[in-house]
C-alpha positions in Angstrom: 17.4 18.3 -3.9 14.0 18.8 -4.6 11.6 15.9 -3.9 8.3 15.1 -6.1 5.1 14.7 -3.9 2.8 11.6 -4.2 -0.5 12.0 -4.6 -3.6 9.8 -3.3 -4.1 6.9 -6.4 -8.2 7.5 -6.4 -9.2 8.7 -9.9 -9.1 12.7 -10.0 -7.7 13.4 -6.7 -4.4 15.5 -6.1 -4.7 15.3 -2.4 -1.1 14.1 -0.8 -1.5 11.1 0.1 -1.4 10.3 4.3 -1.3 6.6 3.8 0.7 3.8 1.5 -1.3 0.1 0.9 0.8 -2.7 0.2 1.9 -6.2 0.9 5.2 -7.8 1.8 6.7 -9.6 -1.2 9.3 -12.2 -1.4 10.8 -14.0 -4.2 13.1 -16.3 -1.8 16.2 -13.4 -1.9 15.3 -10.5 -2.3 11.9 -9.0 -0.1 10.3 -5.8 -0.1 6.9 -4.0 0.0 4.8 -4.4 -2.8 2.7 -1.5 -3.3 -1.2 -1.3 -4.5 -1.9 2.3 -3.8 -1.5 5.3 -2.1 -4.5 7.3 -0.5 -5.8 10.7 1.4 -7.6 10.3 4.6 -11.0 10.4 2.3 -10.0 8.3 0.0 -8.3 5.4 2.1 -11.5 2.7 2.0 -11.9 2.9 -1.7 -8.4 2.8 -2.6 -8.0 -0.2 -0.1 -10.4 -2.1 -1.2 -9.6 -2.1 -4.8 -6.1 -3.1 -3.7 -7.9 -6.0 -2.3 -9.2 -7.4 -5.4 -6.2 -7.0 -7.4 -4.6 -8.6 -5.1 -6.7 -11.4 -5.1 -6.3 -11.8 -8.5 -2.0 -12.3 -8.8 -1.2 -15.2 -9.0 2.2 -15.8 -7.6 5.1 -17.5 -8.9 6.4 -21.0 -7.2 9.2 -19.1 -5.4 7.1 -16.3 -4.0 5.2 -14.9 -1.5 2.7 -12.4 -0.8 1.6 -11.6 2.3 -1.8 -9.4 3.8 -2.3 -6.4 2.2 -1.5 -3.6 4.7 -2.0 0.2 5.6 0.9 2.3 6.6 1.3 5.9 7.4 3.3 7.5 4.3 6.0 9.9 5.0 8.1 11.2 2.5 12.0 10.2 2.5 11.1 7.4 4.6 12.0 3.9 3.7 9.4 1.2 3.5 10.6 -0.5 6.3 10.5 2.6 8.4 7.0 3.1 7.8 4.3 2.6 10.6 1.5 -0.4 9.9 -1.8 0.6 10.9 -3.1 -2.5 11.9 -6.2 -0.7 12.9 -7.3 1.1 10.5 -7.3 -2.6 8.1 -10.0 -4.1 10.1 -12.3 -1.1 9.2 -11.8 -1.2 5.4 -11.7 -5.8 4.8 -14.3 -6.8 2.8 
């Protein structure tokens, strides 16, 4: 089985992307991580923070939740909830 690569989401790269942003999402049943982004190491602070102002700007449903966006080390074949957070690496790129 062949497996398709993902790429950093900043405009004009193709660089494989080290690192996933998202959130955990909830709507009451069912949770899992909502994703904003994927970035190279170059990359990571712009893609971040553009993640951060879209997620500012959803607006969730009564029976939601959304929680901090996050940075996780992406590894192909992984699962979300395999992947590593970061926590680190978030308190360089807040605005």
């Amino acid at each position: 089985m062949t497996r398709q690569s993902v790429h950093c989401s900043f405009p004009g790269c193709s660089d494989p992307a080290s690192y996933k942003i998202a959130a955990r999402w909830s709507d009451g049943s069912f949770a899992e991580l909502k994703t904003y982004g994927f970035a190279c190491s170059e990359h990571l602070g712009r893609v971040f923070q553009e993640a951060e102002q879209r997620q500012a700007s959803y607006k969730t449903a009564p029976n939601e939740s959304l929680e901090e966006l996050a940075i996780y080390r992406y590894e192909a074949g992984k699962r979300d909830r395999q992947l590593q957070r970061l926590w680190g690496l978030e308190d360089n790129y807040r605005t």
